[in-house]
VMD Tcl script that builds the backbone (N, CA, C; Angstrom):
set m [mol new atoms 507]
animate dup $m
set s [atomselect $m all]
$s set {name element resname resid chain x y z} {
  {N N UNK 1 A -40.291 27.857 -61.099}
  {CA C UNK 1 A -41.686 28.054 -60.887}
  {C C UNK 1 A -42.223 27.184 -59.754}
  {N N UNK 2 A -42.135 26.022 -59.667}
  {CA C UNK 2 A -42.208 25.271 -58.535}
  {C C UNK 2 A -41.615 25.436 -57.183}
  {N N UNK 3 A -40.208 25.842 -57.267}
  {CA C UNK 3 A -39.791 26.437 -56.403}
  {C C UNK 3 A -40.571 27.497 -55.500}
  {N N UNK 4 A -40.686 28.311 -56.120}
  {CA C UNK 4 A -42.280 29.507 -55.896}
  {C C UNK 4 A -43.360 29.004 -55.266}
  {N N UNK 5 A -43.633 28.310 -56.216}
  {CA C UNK 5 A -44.852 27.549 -55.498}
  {C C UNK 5 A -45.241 26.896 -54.337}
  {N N UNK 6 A -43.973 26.190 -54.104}
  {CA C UNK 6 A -43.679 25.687 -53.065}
  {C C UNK 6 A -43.952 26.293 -52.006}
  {N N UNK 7 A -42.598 27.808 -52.533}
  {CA C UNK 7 A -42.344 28.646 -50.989}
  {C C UNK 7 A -43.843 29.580 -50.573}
  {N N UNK 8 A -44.727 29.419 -51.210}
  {CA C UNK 8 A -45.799 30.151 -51.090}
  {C C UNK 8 A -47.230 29.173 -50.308}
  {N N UNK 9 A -46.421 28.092 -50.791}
  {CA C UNK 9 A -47.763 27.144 -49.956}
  {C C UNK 9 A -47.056 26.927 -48.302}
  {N N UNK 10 A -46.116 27.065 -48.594}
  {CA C UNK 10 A -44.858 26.554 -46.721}
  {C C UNK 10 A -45.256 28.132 -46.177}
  {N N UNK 11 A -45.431 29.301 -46.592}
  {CA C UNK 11 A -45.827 30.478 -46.009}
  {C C UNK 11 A -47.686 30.660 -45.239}
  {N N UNK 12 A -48.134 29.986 -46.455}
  {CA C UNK 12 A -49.374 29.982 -46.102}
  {C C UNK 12 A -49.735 28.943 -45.099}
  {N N UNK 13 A -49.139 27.931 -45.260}
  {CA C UNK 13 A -49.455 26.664 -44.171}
  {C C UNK 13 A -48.967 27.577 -42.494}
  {N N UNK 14 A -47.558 27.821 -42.670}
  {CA C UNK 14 A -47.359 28.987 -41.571}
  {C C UNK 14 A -47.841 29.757 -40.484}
  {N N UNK 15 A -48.214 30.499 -41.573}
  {CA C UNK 15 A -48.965 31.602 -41.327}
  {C C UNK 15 A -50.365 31.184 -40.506}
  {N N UNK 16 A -50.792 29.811 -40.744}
  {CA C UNK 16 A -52.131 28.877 -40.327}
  {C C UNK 16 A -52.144 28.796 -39.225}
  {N N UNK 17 A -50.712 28.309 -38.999}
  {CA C UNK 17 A -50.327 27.495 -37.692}
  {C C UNK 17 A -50.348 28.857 -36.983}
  {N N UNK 18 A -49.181 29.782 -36.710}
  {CA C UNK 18 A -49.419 30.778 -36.355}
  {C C UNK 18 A -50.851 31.473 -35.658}
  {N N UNK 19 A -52.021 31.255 -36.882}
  {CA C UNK 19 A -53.288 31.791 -36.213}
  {C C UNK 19 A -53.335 30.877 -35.449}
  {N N UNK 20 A -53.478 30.209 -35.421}
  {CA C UNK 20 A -53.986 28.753 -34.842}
  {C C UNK 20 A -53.815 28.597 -33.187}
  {N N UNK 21 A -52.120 29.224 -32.730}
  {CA C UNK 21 A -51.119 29.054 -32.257}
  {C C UNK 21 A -51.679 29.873 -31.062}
  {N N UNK 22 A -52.087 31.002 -31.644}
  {CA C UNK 22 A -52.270 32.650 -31.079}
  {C C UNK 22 A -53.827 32.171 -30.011}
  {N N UNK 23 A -54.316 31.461 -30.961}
  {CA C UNK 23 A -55.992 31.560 -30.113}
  {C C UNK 23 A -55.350 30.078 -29.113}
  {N N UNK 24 A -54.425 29.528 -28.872}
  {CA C UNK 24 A -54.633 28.779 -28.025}
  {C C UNK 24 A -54.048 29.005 -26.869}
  {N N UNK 25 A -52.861 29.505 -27.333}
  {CA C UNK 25 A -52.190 30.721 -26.374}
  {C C UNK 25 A -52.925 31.501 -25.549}
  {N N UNK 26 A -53.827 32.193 -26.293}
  {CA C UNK 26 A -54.796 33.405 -25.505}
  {C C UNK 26 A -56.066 32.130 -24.472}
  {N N UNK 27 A -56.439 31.161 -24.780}
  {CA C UNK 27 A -57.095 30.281 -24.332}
  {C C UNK 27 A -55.949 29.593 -23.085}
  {N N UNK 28 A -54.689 29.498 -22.654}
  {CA C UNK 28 A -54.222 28.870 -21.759}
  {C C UNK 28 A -53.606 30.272 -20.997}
  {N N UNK 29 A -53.395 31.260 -21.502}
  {CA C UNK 29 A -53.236 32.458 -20.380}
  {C C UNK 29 A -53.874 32.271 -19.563}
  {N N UNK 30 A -55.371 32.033 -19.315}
  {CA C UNK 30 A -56.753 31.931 -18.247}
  {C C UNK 30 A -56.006 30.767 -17.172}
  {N N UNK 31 A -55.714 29.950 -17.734}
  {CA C UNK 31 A -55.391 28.576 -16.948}
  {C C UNK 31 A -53.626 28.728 -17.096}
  {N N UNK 32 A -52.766 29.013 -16.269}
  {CA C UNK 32 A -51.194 29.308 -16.914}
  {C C UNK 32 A -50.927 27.847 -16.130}
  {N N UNK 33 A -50.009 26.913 -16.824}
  {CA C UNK 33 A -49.545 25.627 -16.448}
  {C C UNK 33 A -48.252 25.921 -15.680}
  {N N UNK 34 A -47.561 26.886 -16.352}
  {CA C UNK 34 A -46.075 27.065 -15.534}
  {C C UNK 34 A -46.243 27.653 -14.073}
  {N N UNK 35 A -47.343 28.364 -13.847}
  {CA C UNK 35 A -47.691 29.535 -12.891}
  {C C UNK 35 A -48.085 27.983 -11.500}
  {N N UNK 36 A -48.805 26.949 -12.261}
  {CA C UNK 36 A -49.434 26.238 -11.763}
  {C C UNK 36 A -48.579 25.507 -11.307}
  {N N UNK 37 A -47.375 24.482 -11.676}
  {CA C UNK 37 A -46.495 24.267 -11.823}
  {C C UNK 37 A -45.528 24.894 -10.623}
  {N N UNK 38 A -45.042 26.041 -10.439}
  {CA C UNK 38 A -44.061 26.533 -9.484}
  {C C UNK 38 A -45.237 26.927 -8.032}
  {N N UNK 39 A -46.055 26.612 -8.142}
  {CA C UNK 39 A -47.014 26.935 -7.224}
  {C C UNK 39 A -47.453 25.752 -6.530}
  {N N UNK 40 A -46.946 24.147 -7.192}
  {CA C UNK 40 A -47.086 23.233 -6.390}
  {C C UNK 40 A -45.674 22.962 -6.173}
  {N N UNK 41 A -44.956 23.496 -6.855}
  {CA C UNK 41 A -43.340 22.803 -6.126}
  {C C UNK 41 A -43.318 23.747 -4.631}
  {N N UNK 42 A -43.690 24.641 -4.468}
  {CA C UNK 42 A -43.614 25.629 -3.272}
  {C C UNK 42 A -43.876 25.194 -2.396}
  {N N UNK 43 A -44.996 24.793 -2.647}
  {CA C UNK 43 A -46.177 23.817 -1.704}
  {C C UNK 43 A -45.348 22.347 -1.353}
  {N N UNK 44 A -44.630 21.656 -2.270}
  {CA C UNK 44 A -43.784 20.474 -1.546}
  {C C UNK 44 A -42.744 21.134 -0.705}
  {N N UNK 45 A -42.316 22.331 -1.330}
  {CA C UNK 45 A -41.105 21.974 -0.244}
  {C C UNK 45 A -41.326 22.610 1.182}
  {N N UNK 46 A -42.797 23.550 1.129}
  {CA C UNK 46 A -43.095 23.826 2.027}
  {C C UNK 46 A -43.258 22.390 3.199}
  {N N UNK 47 A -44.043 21.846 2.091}
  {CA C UNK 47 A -44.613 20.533 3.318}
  {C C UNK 47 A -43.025 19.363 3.823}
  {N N UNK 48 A -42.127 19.264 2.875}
  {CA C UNK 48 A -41.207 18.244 3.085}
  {C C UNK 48 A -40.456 19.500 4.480}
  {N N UNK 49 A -40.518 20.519 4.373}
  {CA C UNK 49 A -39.583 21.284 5.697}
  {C C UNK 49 A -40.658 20.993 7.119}
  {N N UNK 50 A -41.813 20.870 6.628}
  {CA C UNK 50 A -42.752 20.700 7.799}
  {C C UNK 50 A -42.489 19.064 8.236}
  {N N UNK 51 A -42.250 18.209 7.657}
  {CA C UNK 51 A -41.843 16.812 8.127}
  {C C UNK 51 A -40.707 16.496 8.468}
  {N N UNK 52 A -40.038 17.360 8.348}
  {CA C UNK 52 A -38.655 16.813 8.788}
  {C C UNK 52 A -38.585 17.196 10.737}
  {N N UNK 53 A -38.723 16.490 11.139}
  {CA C UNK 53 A -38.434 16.070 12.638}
  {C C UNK 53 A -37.133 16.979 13.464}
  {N N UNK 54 A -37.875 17.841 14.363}
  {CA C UNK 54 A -36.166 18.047 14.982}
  {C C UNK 54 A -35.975 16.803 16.000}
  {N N UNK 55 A -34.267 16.953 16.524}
  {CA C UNK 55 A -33.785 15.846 17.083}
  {C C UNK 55 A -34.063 15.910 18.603}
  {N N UNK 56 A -34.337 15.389 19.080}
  {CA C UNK 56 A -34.675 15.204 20.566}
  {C C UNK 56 A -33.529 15.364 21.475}
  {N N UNK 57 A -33.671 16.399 22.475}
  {CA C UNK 57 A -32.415 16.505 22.762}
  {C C UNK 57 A -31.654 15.255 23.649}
  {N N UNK 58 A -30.108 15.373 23.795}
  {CA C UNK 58 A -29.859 14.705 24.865}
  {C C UNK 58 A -29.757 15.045 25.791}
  {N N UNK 59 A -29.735 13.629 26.837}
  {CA C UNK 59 A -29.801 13.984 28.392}
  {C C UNK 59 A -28.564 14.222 28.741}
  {N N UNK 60 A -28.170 14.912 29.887}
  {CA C UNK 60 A -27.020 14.809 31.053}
  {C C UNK 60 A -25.998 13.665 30.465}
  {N N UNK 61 A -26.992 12.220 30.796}
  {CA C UNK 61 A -26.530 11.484 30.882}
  {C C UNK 61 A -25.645 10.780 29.692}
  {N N UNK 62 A -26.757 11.333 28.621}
  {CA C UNK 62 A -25.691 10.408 27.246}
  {C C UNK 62 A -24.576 11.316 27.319}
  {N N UNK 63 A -24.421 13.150 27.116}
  {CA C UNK 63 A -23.984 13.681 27.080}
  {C C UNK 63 A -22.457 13.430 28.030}
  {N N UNK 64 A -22.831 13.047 29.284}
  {CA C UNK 64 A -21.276 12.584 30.185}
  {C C UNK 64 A -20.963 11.483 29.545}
  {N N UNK 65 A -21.825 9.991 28.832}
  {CA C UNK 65 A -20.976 9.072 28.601}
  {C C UNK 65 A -20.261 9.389 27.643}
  {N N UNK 66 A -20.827 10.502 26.797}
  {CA C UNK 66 A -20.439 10.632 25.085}
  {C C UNK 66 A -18.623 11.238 25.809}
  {N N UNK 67 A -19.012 12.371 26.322}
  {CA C UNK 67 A -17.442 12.164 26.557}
  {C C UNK 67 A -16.376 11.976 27.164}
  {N N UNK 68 A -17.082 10.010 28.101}
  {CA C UNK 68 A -15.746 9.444 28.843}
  {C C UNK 68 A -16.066 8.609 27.806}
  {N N UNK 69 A -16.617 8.552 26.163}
  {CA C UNK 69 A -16.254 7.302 25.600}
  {C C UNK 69 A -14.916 8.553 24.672}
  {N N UNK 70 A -15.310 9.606 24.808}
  {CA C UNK 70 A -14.095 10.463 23.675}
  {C C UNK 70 A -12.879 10.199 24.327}
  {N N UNK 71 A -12.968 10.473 25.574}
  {CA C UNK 71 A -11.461 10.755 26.633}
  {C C UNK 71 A -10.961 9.016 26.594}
  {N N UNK 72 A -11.825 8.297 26.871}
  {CA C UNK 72 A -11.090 6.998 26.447}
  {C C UNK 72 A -10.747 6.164 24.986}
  {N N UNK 73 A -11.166 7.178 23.815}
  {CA C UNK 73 A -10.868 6.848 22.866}
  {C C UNK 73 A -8.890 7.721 22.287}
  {N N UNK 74 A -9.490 8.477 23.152}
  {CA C UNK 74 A -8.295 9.478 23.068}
  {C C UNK 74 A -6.842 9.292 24.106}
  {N N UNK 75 A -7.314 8.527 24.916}
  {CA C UNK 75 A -5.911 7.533 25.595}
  {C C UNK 75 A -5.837 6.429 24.905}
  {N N UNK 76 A -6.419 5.578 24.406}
  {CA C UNK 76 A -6.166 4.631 23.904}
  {C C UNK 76 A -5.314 4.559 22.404}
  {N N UNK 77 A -5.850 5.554 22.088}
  {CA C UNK 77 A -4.836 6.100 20.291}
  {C C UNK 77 A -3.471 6.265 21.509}
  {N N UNK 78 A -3.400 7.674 22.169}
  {CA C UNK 78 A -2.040 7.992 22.710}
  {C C UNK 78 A -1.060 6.502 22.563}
  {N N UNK 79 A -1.569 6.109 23.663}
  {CA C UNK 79 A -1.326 4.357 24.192}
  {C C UNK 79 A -0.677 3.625 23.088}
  {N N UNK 80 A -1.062 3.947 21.833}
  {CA C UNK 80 A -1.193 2.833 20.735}
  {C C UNK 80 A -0.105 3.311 20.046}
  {N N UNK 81 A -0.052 4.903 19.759}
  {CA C UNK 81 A 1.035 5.180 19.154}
  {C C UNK 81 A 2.028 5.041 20.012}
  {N N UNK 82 A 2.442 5.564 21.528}
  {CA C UNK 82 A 3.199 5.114 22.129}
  {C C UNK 82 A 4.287 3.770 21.992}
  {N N UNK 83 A 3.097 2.779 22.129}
  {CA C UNK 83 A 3.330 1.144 21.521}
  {C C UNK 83 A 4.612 1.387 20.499}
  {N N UNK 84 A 3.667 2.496 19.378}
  {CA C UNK 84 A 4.784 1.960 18.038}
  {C C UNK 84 A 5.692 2.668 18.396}
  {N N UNK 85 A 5.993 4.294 18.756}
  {CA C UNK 85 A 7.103 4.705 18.589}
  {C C UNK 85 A 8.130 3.839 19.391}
  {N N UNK 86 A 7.902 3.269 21.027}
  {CA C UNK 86 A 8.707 2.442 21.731}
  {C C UNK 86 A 9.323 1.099 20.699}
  {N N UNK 87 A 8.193 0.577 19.560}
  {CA C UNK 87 A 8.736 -0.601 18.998}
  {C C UNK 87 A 9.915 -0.132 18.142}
  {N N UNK 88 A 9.517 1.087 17.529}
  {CA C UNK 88 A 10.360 1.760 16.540}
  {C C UNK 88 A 11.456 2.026 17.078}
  {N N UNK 89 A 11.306 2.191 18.243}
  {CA C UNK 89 A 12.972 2.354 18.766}
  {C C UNK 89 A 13.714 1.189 18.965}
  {N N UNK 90 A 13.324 0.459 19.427}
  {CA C UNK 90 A 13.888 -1.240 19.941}
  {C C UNK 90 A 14.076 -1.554 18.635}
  {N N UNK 91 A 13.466 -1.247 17.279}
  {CA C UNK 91 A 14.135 -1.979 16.383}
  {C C UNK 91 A 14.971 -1.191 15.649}
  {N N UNK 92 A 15.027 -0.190 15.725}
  {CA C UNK 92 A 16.292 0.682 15.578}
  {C C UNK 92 A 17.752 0.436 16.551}
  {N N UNK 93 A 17.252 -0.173 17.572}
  {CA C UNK 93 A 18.405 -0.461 18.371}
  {C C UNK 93 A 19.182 -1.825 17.890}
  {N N UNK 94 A 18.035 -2.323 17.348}
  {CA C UNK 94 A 18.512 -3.626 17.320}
  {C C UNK 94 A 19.473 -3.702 15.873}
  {N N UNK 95 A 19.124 -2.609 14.783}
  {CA C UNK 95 A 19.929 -2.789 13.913}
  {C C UNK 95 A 21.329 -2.151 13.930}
  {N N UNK 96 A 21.347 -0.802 15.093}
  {CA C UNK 96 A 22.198 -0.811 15.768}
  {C C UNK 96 A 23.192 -1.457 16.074}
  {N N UNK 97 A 23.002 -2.311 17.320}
  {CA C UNK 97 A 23.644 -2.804 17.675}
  {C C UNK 97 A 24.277 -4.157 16.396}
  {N N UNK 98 A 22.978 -4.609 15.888}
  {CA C UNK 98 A 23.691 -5.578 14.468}
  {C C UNK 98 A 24.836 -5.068 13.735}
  {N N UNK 99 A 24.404 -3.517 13.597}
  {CA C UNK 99 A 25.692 -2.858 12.137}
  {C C UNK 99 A 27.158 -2.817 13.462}
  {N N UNK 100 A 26.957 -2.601 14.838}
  {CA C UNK 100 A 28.548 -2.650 15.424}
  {C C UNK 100 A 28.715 -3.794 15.524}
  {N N UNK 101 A 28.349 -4.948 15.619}
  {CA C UNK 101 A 28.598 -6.212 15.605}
  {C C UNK 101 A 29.677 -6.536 14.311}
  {N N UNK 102 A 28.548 -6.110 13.448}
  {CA C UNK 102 A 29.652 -6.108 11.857}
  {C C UNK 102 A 30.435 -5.649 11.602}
  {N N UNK 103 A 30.586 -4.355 12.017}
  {CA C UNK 103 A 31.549 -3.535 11.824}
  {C C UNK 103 A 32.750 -3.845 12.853}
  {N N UNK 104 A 33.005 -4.077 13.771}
  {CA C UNK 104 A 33.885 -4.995 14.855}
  {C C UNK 104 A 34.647 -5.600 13.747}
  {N N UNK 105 A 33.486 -7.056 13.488}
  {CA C UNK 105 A 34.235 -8.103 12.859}
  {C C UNK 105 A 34.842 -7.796 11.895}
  {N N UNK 106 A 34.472 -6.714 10.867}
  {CA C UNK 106 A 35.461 -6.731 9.138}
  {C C UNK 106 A 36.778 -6.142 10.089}
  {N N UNK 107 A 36.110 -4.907 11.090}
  {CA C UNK 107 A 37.629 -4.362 11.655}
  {C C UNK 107 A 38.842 -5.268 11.794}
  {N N UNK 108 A 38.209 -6.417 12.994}
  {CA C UNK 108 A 39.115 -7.528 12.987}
  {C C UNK 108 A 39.838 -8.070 12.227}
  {N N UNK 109 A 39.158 -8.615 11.125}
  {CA C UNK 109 A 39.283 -9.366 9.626}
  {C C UNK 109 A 40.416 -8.625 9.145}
  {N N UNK 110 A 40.220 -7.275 8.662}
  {CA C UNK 110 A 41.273 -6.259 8.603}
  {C C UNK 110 A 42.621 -6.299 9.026}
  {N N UNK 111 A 42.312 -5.961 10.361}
  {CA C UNK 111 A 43.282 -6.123 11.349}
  {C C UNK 111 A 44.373 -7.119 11.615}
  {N N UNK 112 A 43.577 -8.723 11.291}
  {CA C UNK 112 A 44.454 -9.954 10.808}
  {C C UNK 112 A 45.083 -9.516 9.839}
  {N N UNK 113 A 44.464 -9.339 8.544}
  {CA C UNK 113 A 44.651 -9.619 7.156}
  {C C UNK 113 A 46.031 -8.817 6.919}
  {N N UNK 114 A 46.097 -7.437 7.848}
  {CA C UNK 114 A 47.511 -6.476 8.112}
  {C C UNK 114 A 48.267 -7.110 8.904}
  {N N UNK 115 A 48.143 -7.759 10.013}
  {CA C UNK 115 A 49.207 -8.132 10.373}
  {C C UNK 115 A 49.517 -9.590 9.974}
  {N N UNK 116 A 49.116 -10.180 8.454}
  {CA C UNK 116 A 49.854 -10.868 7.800}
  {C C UNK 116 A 50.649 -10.124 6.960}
  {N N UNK 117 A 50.312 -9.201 6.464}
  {CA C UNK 117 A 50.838 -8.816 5.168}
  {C C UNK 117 A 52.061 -8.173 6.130}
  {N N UNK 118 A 52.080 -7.624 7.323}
  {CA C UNK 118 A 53.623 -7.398 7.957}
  {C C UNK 118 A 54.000 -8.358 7.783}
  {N N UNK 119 A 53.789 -9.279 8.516}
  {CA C UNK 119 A 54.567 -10.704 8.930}
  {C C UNK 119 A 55.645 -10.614 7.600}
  {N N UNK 120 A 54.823 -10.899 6.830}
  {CA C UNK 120 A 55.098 -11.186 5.472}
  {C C UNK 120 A 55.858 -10.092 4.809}
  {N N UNK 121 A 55.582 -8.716 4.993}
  {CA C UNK 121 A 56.749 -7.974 4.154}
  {C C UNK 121 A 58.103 -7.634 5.100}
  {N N UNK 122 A 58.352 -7.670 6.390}
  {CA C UNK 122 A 59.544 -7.596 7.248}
  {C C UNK 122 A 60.501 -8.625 6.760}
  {N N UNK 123 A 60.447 -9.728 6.481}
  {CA C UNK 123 A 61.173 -10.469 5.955}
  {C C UNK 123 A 61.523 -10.689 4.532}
  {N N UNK 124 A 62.592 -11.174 4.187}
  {CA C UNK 124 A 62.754 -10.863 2.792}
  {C C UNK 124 A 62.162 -12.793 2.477}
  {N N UNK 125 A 61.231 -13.194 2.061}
  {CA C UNK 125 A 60.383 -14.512 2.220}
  {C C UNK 125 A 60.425 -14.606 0.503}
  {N N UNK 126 A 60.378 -15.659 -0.014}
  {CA C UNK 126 A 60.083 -15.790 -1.527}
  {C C UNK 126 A 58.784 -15.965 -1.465}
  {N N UNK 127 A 58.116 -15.563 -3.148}
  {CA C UNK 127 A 56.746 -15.666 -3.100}
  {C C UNK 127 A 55.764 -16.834 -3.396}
  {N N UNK 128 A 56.538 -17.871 -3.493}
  {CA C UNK 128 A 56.006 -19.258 -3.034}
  {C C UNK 128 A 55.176 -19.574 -1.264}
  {N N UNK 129 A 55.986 -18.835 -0.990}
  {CA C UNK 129 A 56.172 -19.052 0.617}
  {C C UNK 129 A 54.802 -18.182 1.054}
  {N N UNK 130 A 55.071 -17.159 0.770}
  {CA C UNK 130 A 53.892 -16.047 0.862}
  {C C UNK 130 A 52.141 -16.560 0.198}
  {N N UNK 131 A 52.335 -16.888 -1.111}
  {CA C UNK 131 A 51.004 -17.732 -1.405}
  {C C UNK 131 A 50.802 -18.988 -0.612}
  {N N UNK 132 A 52.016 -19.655 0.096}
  {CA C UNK 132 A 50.873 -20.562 0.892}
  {C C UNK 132 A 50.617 -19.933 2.430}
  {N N UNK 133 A 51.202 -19.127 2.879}
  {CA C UNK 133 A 50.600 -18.683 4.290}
  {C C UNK 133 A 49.024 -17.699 3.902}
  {N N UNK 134 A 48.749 -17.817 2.325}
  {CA C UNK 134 A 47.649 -16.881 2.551}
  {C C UNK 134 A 46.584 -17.654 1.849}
  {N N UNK 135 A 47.265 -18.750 1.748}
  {CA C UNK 135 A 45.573 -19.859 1.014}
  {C C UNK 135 A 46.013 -20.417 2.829}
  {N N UNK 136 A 46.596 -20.751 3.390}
  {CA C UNK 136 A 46.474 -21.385 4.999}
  {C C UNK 136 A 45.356 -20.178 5.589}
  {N N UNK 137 A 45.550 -19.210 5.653}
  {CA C UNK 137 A 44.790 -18.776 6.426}
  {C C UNK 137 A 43.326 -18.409 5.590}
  {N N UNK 138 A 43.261 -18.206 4.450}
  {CA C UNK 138 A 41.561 -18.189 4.093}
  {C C UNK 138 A 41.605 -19.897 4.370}
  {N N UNK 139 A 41.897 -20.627 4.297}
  {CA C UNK 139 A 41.444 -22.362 4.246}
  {C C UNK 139 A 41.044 -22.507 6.303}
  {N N UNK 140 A 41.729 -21.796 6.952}
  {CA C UNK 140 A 41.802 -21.898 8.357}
  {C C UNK 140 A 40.205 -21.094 8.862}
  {N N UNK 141 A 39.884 -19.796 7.921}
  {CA C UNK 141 A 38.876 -19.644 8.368}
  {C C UNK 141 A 38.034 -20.408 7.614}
  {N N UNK 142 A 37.839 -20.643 7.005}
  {CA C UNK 142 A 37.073 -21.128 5.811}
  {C C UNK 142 A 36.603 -22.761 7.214}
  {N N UNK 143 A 37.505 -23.445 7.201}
  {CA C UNK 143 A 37.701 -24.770 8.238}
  {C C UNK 143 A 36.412 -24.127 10.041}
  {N N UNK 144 A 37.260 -23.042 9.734}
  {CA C UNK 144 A 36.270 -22.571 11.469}
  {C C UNK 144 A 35.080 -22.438 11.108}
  {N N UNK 145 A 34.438 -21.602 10.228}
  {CA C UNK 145 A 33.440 -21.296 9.877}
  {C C UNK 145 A 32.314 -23.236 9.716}
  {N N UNK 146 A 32.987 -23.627 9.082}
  {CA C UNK 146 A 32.591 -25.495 8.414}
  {C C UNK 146 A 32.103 -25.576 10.190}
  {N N UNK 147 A 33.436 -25.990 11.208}
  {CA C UNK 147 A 32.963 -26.475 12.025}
  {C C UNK 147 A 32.256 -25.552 13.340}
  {N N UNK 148 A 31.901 -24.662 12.969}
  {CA C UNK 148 A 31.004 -24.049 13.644}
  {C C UNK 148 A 29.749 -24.088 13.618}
  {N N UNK 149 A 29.521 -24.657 12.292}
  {CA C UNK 149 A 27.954 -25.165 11.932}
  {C C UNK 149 A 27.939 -26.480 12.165}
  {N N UNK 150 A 26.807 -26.919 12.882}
  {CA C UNK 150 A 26.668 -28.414 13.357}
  {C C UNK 150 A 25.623 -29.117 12.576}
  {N N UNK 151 A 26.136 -29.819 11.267}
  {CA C UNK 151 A 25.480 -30.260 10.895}
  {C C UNK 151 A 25.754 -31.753 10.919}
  {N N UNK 152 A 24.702 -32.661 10.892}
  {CA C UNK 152 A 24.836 -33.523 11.048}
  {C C UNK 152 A 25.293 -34.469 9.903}
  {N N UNK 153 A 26.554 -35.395 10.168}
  {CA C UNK 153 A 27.341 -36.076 9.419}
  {C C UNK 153 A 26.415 -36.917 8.062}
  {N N UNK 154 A 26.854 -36.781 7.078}
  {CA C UNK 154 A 26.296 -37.813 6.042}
  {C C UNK 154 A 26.137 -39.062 6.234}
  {N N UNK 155 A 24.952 -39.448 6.026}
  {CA C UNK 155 A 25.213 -41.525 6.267}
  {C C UNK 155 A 25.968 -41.908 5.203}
  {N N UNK 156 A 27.076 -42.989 5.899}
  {CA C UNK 156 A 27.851 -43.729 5.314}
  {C C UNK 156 A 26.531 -44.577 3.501}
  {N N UNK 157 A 28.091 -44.728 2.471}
  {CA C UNK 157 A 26.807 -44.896 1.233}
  {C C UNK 157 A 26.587 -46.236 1.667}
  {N N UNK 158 A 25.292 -46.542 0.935}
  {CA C UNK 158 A 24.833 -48.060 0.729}
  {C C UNK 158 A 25.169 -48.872 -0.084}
  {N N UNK 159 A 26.039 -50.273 0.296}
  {CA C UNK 159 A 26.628 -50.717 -0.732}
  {C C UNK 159 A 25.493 -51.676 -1.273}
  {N N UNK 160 A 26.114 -51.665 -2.568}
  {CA C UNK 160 A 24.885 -52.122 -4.015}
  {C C UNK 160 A 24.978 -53.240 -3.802}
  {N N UNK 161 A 24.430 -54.064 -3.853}
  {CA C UNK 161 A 24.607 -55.635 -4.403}
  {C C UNK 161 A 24.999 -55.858 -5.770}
  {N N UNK 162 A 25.752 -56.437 -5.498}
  {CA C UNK 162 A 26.376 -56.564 -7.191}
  {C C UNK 162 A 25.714 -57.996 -7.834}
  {N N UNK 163 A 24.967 -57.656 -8.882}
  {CA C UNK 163 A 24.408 -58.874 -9.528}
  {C C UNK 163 A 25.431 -59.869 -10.505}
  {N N UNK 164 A 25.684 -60.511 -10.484}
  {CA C UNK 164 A 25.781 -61.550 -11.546}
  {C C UNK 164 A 25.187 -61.377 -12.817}
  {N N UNK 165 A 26.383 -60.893 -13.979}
  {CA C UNK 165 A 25.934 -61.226 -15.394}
  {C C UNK 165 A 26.513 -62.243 -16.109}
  {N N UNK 166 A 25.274 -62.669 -16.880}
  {CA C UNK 166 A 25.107 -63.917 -17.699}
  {C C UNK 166 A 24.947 -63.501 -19.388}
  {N N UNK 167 A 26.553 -64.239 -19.419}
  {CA C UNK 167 A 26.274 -63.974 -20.974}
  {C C UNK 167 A 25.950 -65.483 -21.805}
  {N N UNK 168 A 25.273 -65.403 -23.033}
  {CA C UNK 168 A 24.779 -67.068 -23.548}
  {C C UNK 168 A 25.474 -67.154 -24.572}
  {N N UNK 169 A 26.350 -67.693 -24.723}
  {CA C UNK 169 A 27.051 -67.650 -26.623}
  {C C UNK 169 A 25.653 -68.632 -27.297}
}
mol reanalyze $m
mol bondsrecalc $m
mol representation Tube
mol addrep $m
């Protein structure tokens, strides 16, 4: 029953608003806000296109500097990359020439290291004999390599003073 009641007073309140709604409606048709509304945005953007400034033209003159500053911006890149590709090559050469450097020397190294191991298998040699001609020669380079670097000799050590101990019975 309340339930009812309820839904009959939420209809009628409604229904209020509704009238209510209608006469104010019919009262702002006369005056329309939205109409009013898109009728001043028109009007800004009319006026913001009227302020906007055209650009003044250029002269001759900027116009020739504008492009001996392009043509000299445009040798100067050339120029620059130039620079690198020339560096890029010189250091490509240079690792070049580093990897035949290396490659020479193991050749060499090689090249020794075989004509020990002839030396060494033409003869019928015991293998005593054979392990020391091949610690002589790693110890021989091993020795060249030492004195090829110049470093300067160790100072002789400093001798201690030797103190005197005292024992007290």
């Amino acid at each position: 029953m309340e339930k009812l009641n309820r839904k009959e007073q939420l209809l009628k309140e409604l229904q209020d608003l509704e009238e209510t709604n209608t006469e104010d409606v019919e009262e702002e048709n006369n005056n329309d806000p939205i109409q009013a509304v898109k009728g001043d945005v028109e009007e800004a953007v009319v006026q913001t296109k009227k302020v906007v400034k055209e650009k003044k033209p250029r002269t001759a003159k900027q116009i020739e500097a504008f492009e001996k500053a392009r043509q000299t911006r445009e040798r100067n890149a050339l120029a620059r990359r130039q620079s690198r590709d020339d560096e890029a090559i010189a250091i490509r050469k240079q690792v070049e020439d580093k990897l035949v450097k290396k490659a020479i020397a193991v050749k060499k190294k090689q090249i020794k290291q075989q004509a020990i191991l002839d030396e060494i298998s033409d003869d019928e040699t015991p293998l005593e004999e054979v392990e020391k001609i091949a610690t002589r020669s790693v110890t021989r380079t091993k020795l060249k390599r030492e004195v090829t670097k110049d470093f300067p000799a160790p100072p002789p050590p400093a001798e201690e003073p030797v103190t005197p101990k005292y024992y007290f019975l």
